[in-house]
C-alpha positions as CSV (number, residue, x, y, z in Angstrom):
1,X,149.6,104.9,29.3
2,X,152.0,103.4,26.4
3,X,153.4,100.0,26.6
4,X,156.4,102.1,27.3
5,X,155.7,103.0,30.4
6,X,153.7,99.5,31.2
7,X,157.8,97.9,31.2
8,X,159.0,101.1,32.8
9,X,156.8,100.2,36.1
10,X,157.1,96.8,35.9
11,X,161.0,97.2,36.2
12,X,160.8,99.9,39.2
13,X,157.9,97.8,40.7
14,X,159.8,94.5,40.3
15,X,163.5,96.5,41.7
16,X,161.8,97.1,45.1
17,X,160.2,94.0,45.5
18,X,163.5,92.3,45.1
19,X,164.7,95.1,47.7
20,X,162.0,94.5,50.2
21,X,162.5,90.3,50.3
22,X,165.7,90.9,51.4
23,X,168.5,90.6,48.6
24,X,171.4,93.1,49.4
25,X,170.5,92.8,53.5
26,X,173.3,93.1,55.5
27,X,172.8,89.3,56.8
28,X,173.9,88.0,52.9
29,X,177.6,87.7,52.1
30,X,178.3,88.6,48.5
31,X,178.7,86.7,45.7
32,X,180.0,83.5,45.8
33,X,180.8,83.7,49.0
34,X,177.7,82.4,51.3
35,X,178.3,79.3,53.8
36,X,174.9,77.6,52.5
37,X,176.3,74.4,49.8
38,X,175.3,75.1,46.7
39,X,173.3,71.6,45.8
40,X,173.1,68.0,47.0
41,X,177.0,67.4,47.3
42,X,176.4,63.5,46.7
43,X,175.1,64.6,43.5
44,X,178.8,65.5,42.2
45,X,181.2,62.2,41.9
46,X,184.4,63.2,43.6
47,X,187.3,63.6,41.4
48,X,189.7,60.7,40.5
49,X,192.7,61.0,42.6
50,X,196.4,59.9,40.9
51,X,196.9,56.1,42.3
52,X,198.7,56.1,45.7
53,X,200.2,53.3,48.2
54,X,197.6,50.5,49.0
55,X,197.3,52.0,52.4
56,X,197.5,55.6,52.2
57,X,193.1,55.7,53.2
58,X,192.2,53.8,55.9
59,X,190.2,49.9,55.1
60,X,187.1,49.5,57.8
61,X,187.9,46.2,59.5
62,X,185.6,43.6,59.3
63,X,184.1,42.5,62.5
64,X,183.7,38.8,61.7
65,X,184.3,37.1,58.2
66,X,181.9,34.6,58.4
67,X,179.5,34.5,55.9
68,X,181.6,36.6,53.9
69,X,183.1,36.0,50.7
70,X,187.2,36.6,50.3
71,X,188.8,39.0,47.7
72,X,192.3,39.5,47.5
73,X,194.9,40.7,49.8
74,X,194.7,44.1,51.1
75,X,197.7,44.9,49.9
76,X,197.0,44.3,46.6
77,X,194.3,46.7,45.7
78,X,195.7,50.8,45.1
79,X,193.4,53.3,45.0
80,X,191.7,53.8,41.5
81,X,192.4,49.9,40.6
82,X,189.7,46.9,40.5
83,X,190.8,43.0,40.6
84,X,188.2,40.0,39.5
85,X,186.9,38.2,42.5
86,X,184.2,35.9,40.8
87,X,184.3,35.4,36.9
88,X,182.7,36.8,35.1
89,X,180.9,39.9,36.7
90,X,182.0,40.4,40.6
91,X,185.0,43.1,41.0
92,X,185.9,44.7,44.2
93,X,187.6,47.8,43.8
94,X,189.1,51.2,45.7
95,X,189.0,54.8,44.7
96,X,189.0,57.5,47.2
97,X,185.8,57.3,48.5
98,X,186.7,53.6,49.8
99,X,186.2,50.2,49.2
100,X,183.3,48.3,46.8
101,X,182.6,45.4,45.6
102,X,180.7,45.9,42.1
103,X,178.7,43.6,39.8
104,X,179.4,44.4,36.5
105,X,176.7,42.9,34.7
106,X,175.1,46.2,32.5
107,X,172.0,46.7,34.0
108,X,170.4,47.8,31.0
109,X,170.2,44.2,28.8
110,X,172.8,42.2,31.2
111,X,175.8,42.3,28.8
112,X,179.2,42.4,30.4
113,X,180.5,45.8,30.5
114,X,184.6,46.0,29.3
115,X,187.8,48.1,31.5
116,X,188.7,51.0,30.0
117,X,191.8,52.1,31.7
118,X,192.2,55.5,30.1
119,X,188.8,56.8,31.3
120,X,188.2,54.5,34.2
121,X,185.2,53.4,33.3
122,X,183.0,50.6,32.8
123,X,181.9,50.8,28.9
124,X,179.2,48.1,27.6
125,X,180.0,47.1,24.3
126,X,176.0,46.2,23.7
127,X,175.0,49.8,23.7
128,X,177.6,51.8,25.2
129,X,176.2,52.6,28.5
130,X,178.8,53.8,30.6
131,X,179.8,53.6,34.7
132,X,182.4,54.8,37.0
133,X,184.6,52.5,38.6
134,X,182.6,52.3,41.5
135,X,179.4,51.1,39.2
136,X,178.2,54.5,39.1
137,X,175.9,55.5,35.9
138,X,177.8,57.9,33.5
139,X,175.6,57.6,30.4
140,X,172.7,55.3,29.3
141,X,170.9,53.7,27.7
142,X,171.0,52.0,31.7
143,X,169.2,54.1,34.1
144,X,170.3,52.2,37.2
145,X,174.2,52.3,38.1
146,X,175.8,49.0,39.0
147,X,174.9,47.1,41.9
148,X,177.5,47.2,44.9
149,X,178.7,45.8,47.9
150,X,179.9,46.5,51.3
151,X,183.8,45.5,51.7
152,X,186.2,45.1,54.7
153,X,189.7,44.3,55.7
154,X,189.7,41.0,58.0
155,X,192.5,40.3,60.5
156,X,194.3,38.5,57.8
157,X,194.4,41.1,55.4
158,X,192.7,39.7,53.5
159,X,189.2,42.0,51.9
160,X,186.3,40.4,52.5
161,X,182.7,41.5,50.1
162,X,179.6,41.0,52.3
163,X,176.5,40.2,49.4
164,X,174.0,40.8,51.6
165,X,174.9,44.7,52.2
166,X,174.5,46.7,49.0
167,X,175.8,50.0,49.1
């Protein structure tokens, strides 16, 4: 038999096992079209939405604020924006996921990372790692995104960052 032949019925061979385990049944949809996600969906950061009004998503409400440490005023905070709470490295922030509270201390060496409006991102001028506005890791040399925080609307209006609930 020639090595011809060899690839010949390997192809054929191969063909009817992909037959027999079932691609092209009639329980498949074709392509691009099956119901089954494609991937872990929290694996893909939701795109950044134009800013809108400061209460166009809804705020959870804070239970009780005790305990809790204030931010600004509900009002003051759009979506894709971030306002200092504690200098030098404590922001909370919206985007259209939410609410977060985010420390921005790089967690690669601890330098501060600087706003970049442009890009909305985080960029540490120490070694460029880069984050999303919600601390998420964008590109190293950090391997760990940026720690955040739980954040809710008291009765006041006022946003209130809980420390002890990282999110």
């Amino acid at each position: 038999m020639s090595e011809q032949n060899s690839r010949r019925e390997f192809m054929i061979s191969s063909a009817g096992l992909i037959v027999a385990t079932g691609c092209g049944s009639e329980e498949t949809s074709g392509p691009g079209q099956s119901n089954e996600p494609i991937g872990d969906p929290d694996y893909y950061p939701n795109p950044m939405r134009s800013p809108q009004g400061p209460m166009d998503n809804p705020m959870p409400s804070c239970g009780s604020t005790a305990g809790l440490m204030a931010g600004p005023m509900a009002s003051a905070l759009s979506v894709n924006q971030t306002m200092l709470v504690q200098s030098p490295y404590l922001y909370i922030g919206r985007n259209s996921d939410g609410l977060f509270a985010v420390n921005i201390r790089c967690t690669h060496l601890g330098c501060t990372p600087g706003w970049v409006a442009d890009s909305q991102t985080w960029v540490c001028g120490c070694h460029g790692s880069t984050f999303g506005i919600d601390g998420t890791l964008i590109k190293g040399p950090a391997m760990t995104p940026l720690p955040r925080f739980y954040v809710c609307k008291g009765a006041d209006g006022r946003l209130y960052i809980d420390m002890n609930r990282r999110i």
